[in-house]
N, C-alpha and C positions, 0 to 999 in steps of 0.2 A: 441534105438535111441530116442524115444518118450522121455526116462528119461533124456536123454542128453540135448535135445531141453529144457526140462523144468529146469533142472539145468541154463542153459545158460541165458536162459531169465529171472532166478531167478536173475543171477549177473548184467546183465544186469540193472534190476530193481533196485537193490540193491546201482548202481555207479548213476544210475540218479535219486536216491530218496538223495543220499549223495552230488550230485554237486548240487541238488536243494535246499537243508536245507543250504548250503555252502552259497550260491549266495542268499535265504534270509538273513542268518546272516550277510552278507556282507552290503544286500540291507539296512538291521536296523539297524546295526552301522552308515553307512552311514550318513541316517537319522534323527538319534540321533545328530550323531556330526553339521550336517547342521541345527538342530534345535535348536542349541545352543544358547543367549541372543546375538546379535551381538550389541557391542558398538554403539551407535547413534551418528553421528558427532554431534560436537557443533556449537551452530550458532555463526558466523563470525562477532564482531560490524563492524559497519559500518567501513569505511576507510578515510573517510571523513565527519566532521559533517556539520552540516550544519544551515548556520545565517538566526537568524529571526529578524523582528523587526513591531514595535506595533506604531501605530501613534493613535492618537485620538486630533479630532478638530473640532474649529469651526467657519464654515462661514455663510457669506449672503449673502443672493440672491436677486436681486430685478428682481419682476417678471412684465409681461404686467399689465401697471396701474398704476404704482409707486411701488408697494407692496411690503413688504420685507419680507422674509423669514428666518429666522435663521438654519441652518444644526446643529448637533451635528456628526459628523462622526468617525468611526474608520475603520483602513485596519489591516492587518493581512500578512506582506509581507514576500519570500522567496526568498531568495539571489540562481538564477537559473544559475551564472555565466556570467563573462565579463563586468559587472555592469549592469547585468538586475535583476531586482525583480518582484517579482510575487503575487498574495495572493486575498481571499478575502475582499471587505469591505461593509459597512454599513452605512446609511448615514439615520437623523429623524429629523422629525421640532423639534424643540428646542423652536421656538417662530414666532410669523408672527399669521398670522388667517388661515392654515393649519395645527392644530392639527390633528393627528393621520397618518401623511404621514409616511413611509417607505420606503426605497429604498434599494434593493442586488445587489449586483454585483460583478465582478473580476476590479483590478487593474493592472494595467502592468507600470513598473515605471525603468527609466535609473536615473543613479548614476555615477558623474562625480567629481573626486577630484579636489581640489582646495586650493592648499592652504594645512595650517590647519583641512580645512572643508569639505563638497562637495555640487555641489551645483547638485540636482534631476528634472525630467521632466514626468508627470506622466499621463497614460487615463484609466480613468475609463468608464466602460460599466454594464450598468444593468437595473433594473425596479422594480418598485414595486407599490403604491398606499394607498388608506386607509380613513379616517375621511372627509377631506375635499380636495381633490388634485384634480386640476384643471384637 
C-alpha cells in the first residue's frame, strides 16, 4: 500500500511539474511576444495653421511739461479667431530725454474688413522702466 501511495504521488508530481513547465512556457511566450517594439504613432500636424503678423513703429508722446517722447515699438500678433489678435509687444524711447525706458506687454487687437483693407482697434497692457522714466 505504502508503494502504491508513493507511485501515485510520484504521478501526481510528475502532471503538476509538467502543467507548471506548460503555463511558464506559455507565461514566456507571452512575454516575449508582448515585449515586442510596438509601432509609436506619429504626431498629427496641426489641422489648422495658424496667422501671425509683425508690426514695428513709431510714435510720440508728449508727456506732462510739453515733453516729447519718441516710442520705437513692435507687437508680435496671433490671429486667435473672429478677428481677434493677440501677442506680445514692446515698446523703447527712440528719442525725447528718456533714454533707457522699456516697456512689455501683451496686445489685444480687433480686425474689421473694409473694403480692400481693414481697418484695426487695439489695447495694449504692460510695464516696464529704466534710465530716465518718470
Amino acid at each position: 500500500m505504502a508503494g502504491e501511495s508513493r507511485a501515485a504521488m510520484g504521478r501526481l508530481t510528475a502532471r503538476v511539474l509538467k502543467r507548471a513547465a506548460a503555463a511558464l512556457l506559455c507565461g514566456a511566450c507571452t512575454s516575449a511576444a508582448l515585449a515586442q517594439p510596438q509601432p509609436q504613432p506619429q504626431p498629427q500636424p496641426l489641422d489648422r495653421e495658424r496667422a501671425m503678423s509683425v508690426t514695428l513703429g513709431f510714435e510720440t508722446v508728449r508727456l506732462p511739461g510739453g515733453e516729447r517722447m519718441g516710442l520705437l515699438g513692435g507687437t508680435l500678433l496671433f490671429d486667435v479667431g473672429q478677428g481677434w489678435w493677440l501677442g506680445p509687444a514692446a515698446y523703447g524711447a527712440a528719442s525725447g530725454e528718456r533714454g533707457g525706458l522699456f516697456v512689455g506687454g501683451v496686445e489685444v487687437q480687433h480686425r474689421w474688413r473694409l473694403g480692400g483693407g481693414q481697418l484695426a482697434a487695439g489695447l495694449y497692457a504692460g510695464g516696464g522702466g529704466g534710465g530716465a522714466a518718470p
